[in-house]
C-alpha positions as CSV (number, residue, x, y, z in Angstrom):
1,X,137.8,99.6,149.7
2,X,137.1,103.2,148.3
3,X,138.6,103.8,144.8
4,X,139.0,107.5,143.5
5,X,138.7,107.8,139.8
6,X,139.6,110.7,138.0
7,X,140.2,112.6,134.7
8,X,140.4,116.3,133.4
9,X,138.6,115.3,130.8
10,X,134.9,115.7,132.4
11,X,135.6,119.4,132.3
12,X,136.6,119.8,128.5
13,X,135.6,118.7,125.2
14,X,134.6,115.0,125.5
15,X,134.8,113.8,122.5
16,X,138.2,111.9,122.5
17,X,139.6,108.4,123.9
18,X,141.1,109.6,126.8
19,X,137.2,110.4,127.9
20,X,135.5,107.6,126.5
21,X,138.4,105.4,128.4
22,X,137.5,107.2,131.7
23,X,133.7,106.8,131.8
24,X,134.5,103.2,130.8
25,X,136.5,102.2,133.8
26,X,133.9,104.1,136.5
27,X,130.7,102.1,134.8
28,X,133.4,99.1,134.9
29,X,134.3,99.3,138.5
30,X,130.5,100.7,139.4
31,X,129.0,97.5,137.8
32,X,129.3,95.5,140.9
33,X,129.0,96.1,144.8
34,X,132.5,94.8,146.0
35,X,134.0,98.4,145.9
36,X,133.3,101.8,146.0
37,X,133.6,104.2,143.5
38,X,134.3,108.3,144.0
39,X,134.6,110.7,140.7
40,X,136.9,113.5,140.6
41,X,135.9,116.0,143.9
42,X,133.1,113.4,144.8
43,X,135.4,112.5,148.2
44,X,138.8,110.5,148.5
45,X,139.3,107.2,148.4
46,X,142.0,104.5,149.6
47,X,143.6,104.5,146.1
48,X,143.8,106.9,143.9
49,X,143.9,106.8,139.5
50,X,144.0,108.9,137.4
51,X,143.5,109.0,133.2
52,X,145.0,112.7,133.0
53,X,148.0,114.4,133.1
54,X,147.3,117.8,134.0
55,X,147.1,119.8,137.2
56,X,144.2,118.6,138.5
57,X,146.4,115.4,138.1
58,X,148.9,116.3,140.9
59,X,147.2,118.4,143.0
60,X,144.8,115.6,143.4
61,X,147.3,113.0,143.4
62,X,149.0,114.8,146.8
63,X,147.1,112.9,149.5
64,X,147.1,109.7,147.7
65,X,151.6,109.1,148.0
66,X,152.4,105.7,147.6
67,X,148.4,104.5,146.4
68,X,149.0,107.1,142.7
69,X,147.7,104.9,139.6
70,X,148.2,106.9,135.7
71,X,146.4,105.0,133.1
72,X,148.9,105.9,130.5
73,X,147.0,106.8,127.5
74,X,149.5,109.5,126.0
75,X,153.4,109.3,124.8
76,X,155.4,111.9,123.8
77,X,155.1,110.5,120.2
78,X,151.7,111.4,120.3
79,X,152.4,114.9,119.3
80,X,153.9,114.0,116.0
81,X,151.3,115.0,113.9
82,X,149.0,116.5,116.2
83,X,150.5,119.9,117.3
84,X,153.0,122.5,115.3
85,X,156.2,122.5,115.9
86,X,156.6,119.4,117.9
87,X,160.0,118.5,116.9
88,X,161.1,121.9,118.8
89,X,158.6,121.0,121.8
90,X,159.7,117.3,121.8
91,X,162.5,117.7,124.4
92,X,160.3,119.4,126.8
93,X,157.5,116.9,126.2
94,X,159.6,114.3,127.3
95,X,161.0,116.0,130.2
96,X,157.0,116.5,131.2
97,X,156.0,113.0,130.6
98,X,159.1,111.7,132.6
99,X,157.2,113.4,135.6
100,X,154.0,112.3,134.8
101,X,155.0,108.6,135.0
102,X,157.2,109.2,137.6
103,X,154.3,110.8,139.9
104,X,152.4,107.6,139.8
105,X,153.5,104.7,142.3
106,X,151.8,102.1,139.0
107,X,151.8,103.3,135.3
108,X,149.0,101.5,133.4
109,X,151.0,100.6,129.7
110,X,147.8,100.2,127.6
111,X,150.1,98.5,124.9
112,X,153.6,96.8,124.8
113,X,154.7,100.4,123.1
114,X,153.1,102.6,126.2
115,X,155.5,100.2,128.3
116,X,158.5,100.5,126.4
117,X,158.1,104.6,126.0
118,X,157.8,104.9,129.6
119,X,161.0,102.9,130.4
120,X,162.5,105.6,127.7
121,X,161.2,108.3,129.4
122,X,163.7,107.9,132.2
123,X,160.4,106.9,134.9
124,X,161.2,105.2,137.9
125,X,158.1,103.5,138.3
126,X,156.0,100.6,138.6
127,X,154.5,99.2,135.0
128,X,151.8,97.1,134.6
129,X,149.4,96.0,131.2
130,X,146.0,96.5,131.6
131,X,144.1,97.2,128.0
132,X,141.1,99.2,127.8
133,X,138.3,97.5,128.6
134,X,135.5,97.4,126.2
135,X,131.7,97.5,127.3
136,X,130.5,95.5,124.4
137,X,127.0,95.7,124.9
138,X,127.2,99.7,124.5
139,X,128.2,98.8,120.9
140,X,126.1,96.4,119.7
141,X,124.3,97.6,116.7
142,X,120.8,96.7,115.7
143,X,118.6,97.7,112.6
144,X,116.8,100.8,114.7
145,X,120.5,101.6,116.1
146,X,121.2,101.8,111.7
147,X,118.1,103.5,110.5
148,X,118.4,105.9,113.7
149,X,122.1,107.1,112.4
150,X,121.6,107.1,109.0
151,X,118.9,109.8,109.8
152,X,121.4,111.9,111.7
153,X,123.7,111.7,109.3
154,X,121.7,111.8,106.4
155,X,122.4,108.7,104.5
156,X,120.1,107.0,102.6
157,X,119.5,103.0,103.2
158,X,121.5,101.6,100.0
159,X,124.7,103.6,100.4
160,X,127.7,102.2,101.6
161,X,129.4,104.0,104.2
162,X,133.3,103.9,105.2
163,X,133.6,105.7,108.2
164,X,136.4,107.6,109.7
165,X,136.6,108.1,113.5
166,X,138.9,110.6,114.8
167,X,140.4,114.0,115.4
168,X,141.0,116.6,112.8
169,X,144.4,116.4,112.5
170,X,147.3,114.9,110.5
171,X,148.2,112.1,113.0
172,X,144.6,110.7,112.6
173,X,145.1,110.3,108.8
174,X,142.4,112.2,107.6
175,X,143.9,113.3,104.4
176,X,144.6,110.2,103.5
177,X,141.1,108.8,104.1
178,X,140.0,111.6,101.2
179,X,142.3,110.4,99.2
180,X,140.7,106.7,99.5
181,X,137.1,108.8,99.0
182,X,138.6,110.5,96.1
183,X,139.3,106.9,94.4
184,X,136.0,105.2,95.1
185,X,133.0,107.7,94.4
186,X,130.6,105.5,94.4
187,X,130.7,105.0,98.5
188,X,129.9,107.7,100.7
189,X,133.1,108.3,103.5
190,X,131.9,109.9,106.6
191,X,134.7,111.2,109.0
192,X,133.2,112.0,112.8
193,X,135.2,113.9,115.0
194,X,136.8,117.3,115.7
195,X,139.5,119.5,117.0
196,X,139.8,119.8,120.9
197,X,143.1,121.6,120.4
198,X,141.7,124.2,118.1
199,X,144.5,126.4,116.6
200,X,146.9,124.3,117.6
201,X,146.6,121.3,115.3
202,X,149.6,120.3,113.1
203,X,148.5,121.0,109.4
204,X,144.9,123.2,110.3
205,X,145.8,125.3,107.2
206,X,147.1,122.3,104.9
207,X,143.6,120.1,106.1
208,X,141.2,122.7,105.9
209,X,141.7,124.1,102.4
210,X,141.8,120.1,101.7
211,X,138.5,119.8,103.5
212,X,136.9,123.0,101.6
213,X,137.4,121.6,98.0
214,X,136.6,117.8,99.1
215,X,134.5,115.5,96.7
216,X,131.1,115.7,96.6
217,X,131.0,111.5,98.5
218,X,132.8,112.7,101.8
219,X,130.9,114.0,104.9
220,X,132.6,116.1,108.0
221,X,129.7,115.4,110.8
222,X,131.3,116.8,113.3
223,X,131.7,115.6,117.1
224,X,129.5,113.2,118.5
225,X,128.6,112.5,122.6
226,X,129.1,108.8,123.7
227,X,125.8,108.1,123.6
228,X,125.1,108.9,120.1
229,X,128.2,107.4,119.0
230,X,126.6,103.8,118.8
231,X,124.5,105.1,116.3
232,X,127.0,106.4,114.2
233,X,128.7,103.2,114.1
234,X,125.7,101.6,113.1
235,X,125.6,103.4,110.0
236,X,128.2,102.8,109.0
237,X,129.5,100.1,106.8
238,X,132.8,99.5,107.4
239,X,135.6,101.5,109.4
240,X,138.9,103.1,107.9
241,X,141.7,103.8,110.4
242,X,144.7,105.3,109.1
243,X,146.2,106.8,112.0
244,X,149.7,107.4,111.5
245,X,150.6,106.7,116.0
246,X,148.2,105.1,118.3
247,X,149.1,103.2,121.5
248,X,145.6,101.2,122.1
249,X,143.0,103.1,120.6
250,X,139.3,103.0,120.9
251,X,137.8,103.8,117.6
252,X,138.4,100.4,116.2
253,X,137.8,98.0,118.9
254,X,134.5,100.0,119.2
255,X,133.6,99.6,115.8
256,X,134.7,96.1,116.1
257,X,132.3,95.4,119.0
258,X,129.3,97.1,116.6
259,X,130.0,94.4,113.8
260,X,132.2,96.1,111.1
261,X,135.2,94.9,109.3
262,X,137.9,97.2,110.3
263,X,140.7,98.1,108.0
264,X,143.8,99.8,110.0
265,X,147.2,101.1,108.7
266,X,150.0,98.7,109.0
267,X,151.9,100.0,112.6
268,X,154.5,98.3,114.5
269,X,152.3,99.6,117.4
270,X,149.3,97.1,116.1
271,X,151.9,94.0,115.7
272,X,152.9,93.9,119.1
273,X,149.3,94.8,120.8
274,X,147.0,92.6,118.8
275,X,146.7,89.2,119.3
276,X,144.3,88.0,116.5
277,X,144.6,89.0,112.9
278,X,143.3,92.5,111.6
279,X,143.0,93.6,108.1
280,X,145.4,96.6,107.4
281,X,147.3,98.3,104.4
282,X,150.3,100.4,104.1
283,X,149.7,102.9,101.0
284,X,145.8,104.5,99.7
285,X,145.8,101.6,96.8
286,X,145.6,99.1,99.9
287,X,142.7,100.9,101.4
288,X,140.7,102.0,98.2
289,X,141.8,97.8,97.2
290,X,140.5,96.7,100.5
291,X,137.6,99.3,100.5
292,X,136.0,98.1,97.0
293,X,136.5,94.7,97.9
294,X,134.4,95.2,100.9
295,X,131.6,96.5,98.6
296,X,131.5,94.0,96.1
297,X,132.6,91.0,97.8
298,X,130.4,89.4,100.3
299,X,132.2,86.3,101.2
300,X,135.5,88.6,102.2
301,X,133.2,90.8,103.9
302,X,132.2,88.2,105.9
303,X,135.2,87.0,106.9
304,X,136.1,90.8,107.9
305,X,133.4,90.7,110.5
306,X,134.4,87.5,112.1
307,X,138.0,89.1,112.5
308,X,136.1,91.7,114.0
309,X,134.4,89.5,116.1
310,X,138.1,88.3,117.4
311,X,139.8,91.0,117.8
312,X,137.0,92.6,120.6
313,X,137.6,89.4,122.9
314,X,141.4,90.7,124.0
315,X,139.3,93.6,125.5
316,X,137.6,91.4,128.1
317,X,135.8,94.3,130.6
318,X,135.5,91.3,133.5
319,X,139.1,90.0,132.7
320,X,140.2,93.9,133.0
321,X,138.0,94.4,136.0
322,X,140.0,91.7,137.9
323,X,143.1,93.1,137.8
324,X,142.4,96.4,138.6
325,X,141.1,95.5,141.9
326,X,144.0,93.4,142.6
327,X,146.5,96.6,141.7
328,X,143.9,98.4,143.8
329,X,143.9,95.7,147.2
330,X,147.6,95.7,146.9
331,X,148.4,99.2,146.6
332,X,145.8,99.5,150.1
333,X,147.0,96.6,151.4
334,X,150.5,97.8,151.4
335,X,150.1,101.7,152.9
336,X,148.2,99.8,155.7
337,X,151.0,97.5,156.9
338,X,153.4,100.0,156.7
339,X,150.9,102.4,158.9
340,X,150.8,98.7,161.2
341,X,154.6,98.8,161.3
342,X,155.3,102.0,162.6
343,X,153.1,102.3,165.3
């Protein structure tokens, strides 16, 4: 069996989840000989899936009816926050989404909330879970892996890091990870990531002059490729998520995978996806409470770590692997009997 992979994403800026979720899956399903793998215009395969949504999405997507999987990594609440004016672009969002989902023969709900906002989308299509799968040895961090991104970055050896992992915009909660910086000077808060959508990120104006008159403790390093990423986990200390909407996001797990304690914001999203505990707040005086606890307390930061250490094993790559090629063999399985049936 031939499996085409594919995603828009190898010809733009990289450095999102979408991306990182995409390169996972080919090393995933390229790990072992039991299938074959094609990328993009590498050839065609007997099923086709897809981590995009764009043209390349459908046009590639024609020769593949009834065999069409969409990894469902977007909802069209994931604008709030991210671009202008998306209460006025919300209805055609939807509308565009409903097509999306309804393209694919399988949607792949990456959460119980990517399930249910595809039912409310309108989609007549199949659903299945499948969470991201998470290549743990990529993460793994390791004193050179620490020394190595403390130099990029910068840092010197005794300061302790809270890092930020994200895009520039409001949805990611950046503003609210300065706030926690503003409130514990003594730690250095290091936010990587960037803006793919340029102009067109909610709040540019309100976050840059924010960003221009930050305290002297927080660092914007920019983007980062996947490789170097490790190493800017490493670095780090600890990692502060207070995204405001995510469905199954990367950051954290991956952070989780490199050792940290990982403090998220209190989402509905989290209570239904997660099945171990996690450490979270609701307001800044839970993080900058969490956040000087973690520096001063080693016994709780302990404890963070081993609910780190928990929270990675939902993300089995070999459990994830398995029932891919199952939704693969039966979507094949099924376009060949029906080719058998009307000869």
């Amino acid at each position: 069996m031939k499996v085409h992979i594919a995603s828009e994403t190898q010809y733009m800026i990289q450095g999102n989840g979408v991306h990182t979720a995409f390169v996972d899956h080919v090393d995933l399903m390229k790990s072992k000989q039991d299938v074959d793998v094609v990328v993009n215009n590498e050839g065609v395969g007997d099923v086709f899936h897809c981590h995009t949504y764009g043209p390349y999405y459908f046009l590639k997507g024609l020769f593949y009816k009834g065999r069409r999987v969409h990894t469902v990594h977007v909802i069209p609440e994931s604008i709030k926050g991210s671009l202008p004016m998306w209460k006025l672009l919300m209805p055609l969002v939807k509308w565009y989404f409903k097509q999306v989902y309804s393209y694919a023969d399988v949607c792949i709900a990456i959460s119980p909330r990517v399930e249910e906002a595809i039912k409310e989308t309108g989609a007549k299509t199949e659903i299945v879970r499948v969470y991201n799968p998470i290549p743990t040895e990529r993460w793994k961090s390791s004193p050179k892996r620490r020394a190595e991104g403390r130099r990029i970055l910068g840092i010197a050896d005794d300061e302790f890091v809270v890092l930020g992992v994200g895009q520039l915009q409001a949805r990611k909660g950046v503003e609210e990870f300065m706030d926690v910086a503003e409130a514990i000077p003594g730690a250095r808060f290091v936010w990587a990531g960037g803006r793919p959508f340029k102009a067109m990120t909610e709040g540019i104006a309100r976050i840059d002059k924010r960003i221009a008159n930050v305290t002297a403790n927080v660092q914007f390093a920019g983007m980062f490729d996947l490789d170097t990423m490790p190493l800017i986990y490493a670095a780090a200390d600890m990692l502060l998520f207070p995204s405001t909407q995510e469905n199954c996001p990367l950051a954290p797990i991956e952070a989780a995978a490199c050792g940290l304690p990982v403090v998220f914001r209190d989402l509905k999203e989290y209570r239904s996806l997660y099945e171990h505990p996690y450490l979270n707040g609701i307001y800044i005086n839970d993080f900058v409470g969490i956040t000087r606890r973690m520096m001063t307390d080693k016994h709780y930061y302990a404890n963070a770590v081993i609910l780190s250490e928990n929270l990675v094993k939902q993300f089995d790559k070999h459990v994830v692997r398995k029932k891919l090629l199952a939704l693969y063999q039966r979507l094949s399985n099924s376009i060949t009997n029906a080719m058998s049936l009307s000869v």
